[in-house]
C-alpha positions in Angstrom: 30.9 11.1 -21.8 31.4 14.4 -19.9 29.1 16.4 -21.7 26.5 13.2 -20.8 27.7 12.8 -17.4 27.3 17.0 -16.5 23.6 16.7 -17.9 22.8 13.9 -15.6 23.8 16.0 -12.6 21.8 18.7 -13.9 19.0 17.0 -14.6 19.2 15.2 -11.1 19.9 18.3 -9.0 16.4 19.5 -10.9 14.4 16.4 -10.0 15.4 15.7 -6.6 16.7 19.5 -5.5 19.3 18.7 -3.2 21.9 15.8 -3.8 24.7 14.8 -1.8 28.6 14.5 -4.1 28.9 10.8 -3.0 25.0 10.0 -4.2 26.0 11.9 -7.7 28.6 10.2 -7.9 27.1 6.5 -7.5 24.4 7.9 -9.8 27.2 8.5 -12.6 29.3 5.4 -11.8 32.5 7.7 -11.0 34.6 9.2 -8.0 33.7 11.9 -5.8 36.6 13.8 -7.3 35.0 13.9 -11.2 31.9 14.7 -9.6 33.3 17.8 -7.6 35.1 18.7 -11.1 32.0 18.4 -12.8 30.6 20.9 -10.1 33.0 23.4 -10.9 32.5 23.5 -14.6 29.5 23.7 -14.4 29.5 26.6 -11.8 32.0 28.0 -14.3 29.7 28.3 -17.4 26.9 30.1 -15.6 24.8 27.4 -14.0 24.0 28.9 -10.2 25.2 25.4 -8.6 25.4 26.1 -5.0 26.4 23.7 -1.9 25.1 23.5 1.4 27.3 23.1 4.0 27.3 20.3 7.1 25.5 16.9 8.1 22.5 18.2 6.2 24.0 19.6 2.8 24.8 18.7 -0.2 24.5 20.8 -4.1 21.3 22.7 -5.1 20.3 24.7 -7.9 19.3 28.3 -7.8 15.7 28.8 -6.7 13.7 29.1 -9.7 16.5 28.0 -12.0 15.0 25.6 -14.8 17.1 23.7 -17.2 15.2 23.2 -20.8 15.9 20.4 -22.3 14.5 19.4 -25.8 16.9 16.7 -27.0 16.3 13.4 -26.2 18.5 10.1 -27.3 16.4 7.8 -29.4 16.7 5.0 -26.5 15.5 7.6 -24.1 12.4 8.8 -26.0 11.1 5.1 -26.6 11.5 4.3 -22.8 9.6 7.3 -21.8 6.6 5.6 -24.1 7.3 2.5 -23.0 6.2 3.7 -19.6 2.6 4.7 -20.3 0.7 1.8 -19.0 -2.8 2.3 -20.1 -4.7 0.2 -17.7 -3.2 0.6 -14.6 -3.2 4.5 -15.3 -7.0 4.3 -16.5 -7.5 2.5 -13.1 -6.4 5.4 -11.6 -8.4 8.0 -13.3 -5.1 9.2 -14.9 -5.9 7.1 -18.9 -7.4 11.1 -20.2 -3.7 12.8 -18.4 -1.7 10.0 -20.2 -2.6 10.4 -23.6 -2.4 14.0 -23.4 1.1 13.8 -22.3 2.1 11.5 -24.8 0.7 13.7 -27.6 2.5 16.7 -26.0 5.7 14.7 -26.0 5.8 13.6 -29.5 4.5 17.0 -30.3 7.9 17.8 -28.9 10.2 15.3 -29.9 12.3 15.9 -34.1 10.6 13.7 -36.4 13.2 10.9 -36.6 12.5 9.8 -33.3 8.6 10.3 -33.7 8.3 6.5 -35.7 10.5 4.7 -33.3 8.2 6.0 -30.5 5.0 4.8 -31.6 6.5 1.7 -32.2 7.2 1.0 -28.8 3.5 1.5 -28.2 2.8 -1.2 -31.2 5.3 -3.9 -30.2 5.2 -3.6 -26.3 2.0 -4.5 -24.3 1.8 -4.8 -20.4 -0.4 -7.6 -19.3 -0.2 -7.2 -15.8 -2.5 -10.4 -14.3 -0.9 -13.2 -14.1 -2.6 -16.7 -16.1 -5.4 -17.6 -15.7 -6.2 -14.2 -13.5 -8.5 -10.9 -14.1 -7.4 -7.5 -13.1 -9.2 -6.2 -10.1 -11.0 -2.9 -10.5 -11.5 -1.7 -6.3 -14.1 0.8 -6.1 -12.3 2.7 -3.6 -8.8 2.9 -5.7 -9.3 6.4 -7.5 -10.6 7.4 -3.6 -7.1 5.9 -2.2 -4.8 7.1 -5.4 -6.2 10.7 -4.8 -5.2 10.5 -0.9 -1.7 9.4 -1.8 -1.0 12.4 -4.1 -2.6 15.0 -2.1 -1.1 13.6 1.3 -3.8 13.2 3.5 -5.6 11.1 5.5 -8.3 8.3 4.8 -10.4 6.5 6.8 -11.5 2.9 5.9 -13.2 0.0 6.6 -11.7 -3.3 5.6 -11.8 -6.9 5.5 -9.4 -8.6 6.5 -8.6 -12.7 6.6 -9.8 -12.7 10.2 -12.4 -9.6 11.1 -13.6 -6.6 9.5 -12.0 -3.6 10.7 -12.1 0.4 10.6 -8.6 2.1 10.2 -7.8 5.3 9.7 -4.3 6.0 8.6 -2.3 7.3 6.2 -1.6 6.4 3.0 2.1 6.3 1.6 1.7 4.4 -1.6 0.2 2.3 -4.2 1.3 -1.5 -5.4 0.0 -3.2 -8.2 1.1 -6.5 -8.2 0.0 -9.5 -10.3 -3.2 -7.4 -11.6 -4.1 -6.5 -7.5 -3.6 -3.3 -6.3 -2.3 -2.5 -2.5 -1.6 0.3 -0.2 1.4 0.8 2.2 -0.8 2.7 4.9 0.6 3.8 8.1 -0.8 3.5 11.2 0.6 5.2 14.5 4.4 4.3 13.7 3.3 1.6 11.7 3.6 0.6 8.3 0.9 -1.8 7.2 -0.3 -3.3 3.4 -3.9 -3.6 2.6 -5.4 -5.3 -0.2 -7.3 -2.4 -2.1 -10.2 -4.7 -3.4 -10.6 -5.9 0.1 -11.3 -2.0 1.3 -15.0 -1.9 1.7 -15.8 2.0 2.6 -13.1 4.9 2.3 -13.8 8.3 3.4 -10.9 11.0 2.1 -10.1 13.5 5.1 -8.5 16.6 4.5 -5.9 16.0 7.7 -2.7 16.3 6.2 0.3 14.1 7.6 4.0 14.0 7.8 5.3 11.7 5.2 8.0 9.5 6.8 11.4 11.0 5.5 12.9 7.8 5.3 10.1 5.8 3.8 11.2 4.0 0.5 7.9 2.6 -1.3 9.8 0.2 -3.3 12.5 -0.8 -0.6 9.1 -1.5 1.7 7.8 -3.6 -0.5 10.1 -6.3 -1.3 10.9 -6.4 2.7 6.9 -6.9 3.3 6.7 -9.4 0.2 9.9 -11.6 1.6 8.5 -11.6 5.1 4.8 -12.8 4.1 6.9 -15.5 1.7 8.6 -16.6 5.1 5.4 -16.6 6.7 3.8 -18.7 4.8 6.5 -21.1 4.4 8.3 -21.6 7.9 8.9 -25.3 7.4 11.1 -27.7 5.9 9.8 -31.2 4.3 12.5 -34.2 3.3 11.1 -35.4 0.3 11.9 -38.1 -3.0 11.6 -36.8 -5.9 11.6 -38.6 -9.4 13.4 -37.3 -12.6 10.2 -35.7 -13.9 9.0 -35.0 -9.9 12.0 -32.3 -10.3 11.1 -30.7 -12.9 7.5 -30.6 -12.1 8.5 -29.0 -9.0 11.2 -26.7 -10.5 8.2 -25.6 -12.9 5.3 -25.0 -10.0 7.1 -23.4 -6.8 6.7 -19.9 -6.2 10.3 -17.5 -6.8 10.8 -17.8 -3.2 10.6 -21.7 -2.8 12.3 -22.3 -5.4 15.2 -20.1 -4.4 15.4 -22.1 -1.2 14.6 -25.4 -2.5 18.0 -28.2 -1.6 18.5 -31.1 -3.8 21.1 -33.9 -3.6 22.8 -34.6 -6.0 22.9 -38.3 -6.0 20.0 -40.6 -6.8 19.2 -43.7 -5.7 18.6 -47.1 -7.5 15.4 -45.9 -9.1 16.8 -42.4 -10.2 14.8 -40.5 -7.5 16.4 -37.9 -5.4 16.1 -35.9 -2.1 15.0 -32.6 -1.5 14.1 -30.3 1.1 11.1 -28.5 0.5 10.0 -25.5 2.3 6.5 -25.9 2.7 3.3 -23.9 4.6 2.4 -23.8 8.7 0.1 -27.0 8.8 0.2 -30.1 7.3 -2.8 -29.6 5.2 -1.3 -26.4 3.2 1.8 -28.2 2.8 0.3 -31.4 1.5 -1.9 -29.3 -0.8 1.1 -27.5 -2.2 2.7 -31.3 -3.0 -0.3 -33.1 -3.7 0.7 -30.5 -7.0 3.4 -33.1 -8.3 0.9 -36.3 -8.3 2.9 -39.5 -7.9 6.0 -38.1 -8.7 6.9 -37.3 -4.9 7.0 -39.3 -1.7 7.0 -37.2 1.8 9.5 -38.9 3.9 9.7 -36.8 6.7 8.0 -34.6 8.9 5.6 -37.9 10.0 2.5 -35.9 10.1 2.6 -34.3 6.6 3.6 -37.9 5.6 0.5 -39.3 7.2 -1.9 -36.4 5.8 -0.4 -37.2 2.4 -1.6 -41.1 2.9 -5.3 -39.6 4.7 -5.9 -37.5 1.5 -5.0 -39.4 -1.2 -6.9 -42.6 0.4 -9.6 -40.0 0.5 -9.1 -39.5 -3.0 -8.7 -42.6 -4.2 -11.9 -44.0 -2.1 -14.1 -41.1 -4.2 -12.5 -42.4 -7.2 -13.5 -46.2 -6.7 -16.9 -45.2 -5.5 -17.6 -43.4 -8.4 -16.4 -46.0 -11.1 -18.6 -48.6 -9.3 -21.9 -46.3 -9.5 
């Protein structure tokens, strides 16, 4: 566990090239104390671990120091596999650098563990898109991927819900969710997402900018996800729900309304229940979001999503007649 444990610091201290004892030691799941032993072997059997002193420090290795590595558990090497995501990395003009990685790392790897690797490649497969969904192939993504590595500026023009708009700003990183890509681009002190496919002209500047320090890509976007999510469902209906009505609804809300759904617990004489529902801004998006569940809900309160919910299925319903009569 030791001998595992001191090659993790290593190996982080390499990566990341200066780490604080308490992040090593959260890293490793163990005290402060172990780590700062861990330190001092290591220190004592030649490695040039060093620590900076004050608010700002923490341990370093030796400019230039390297530490070569060539074994790799077999869990280890079938995860690094795992991770080569053909389509997405073809989207970024990366598909040609992949493979050649790959064959350079199972070049590398002892022959036991060569098999088990390709097999992840056999028996694993990333369908990104959700159902029903195609993955979208922006023309401007290589454009926008290149700016992100390189750290400079782009300028764009973009579509938004309301306007088009021109933006120049700078990019901090790429998304791909449910088969769409997005950028976290800042602009001013601002950090903004676009929708990639929605970016109708990109020019690449070669202004360099100042990467936020604190800026986590990942951290960003679950905030940004979990405020639209709020957004887009700021209120509350009161509604009745029959035994299949809930599962219906358990099956077709979205992760965050069905984290914040509330049923009772009792029914009443016909086995229906009550829930609140958060639902969209206006009475139309929420009665398009229940209108899901057919006849298996009844609105009971607010009074105006319970009226649109009466106006569009009488609207339905009229179509329907009118149509059987022709």
């Amino acid at each position: 566990m030791r001998a595992s444990r001191m090659l993790s610091i290593l190996t982080t201290l390499q990566a990341r090239g200066q780490v604080t004892a308490p992040e090593l030691a959260e890293a490793c799941e163990v005290s402060v104390r172990t780590i700062y032993r861990d330190i001092d072997a290591l220190a004592a059997s030649g490695v040039p671990v060093y620590a900076d002193r004050g608010a700002e420090g923490g341990y370093r290795l030796l400019d230039g120091y390297r530490v070569r590595l060539n074994g790799l558990s077999p869990s280890e090497a079938e995860t690094l596999f795992l991770a080569g995501l053909p389509g997405p990395a073809a989207a970024l003009g990366l598909d040609a650098a992949m493979i050649a990685a790959q064959n350079k790392l199972m070049a590398a790897l002892p022959v036991h563990l060569r098999q088990d690797a390709r097999g992840m490649q056999e028996r694993f497969h990333l369908d990104a898109p959700g159902w029903f969904g195609e993955a979208e192939e922006p023309k401007h993504l290589r454009t926008i991927a290149g700016a992100v590595l390189r750290g400079t500026l782009i300028k764009i023009r973009y579509q938004s819900w309301r306007a088009e708009k021109q933006r120049r700003l700078a990019p901090l990183g790429l998304v791909l969710k449910g088969g769409s890509w997005y950028l976290a681009g800042q602009v001013d002190s601002s950090v903004r997402t676009y929708r990639i496919a929605r970016v109708l002209d990109c020019t690449a500047l070669d202004d360099r900018f100042d990467r936020p320090a604190d800026f986590d890509l990942a951290g960003y976007w679950q905030a940004a996800t979990l405020r639209l999510e709020a957004e887009m469902h700021p209120n509350v209906a009161i509604v009745r729900l029959s035994p299949f009505g809930v599962k219906l609804l358990d099956a077709l809300s979205q992760p965050y309304v069905k984290a914040r759904i509330e049923i009772e617990e009792t029914t009443d004489v016909d086995g229906w229940r009550i829930a609140r529902v958060p639902v969209g801004k206006t009475s139309w998006h929420a009665a398009s979001e229940l209108l899901r569940l057919g006849s298996e809900v009844e609105v009971l309160e607010p009074v105006d999503l319970r009226d649109k919910m009466a106006e569009m299925t009488e609207a339905m319903a009229a179509r329907y007649r009118a149509a059987r009569k022709t």
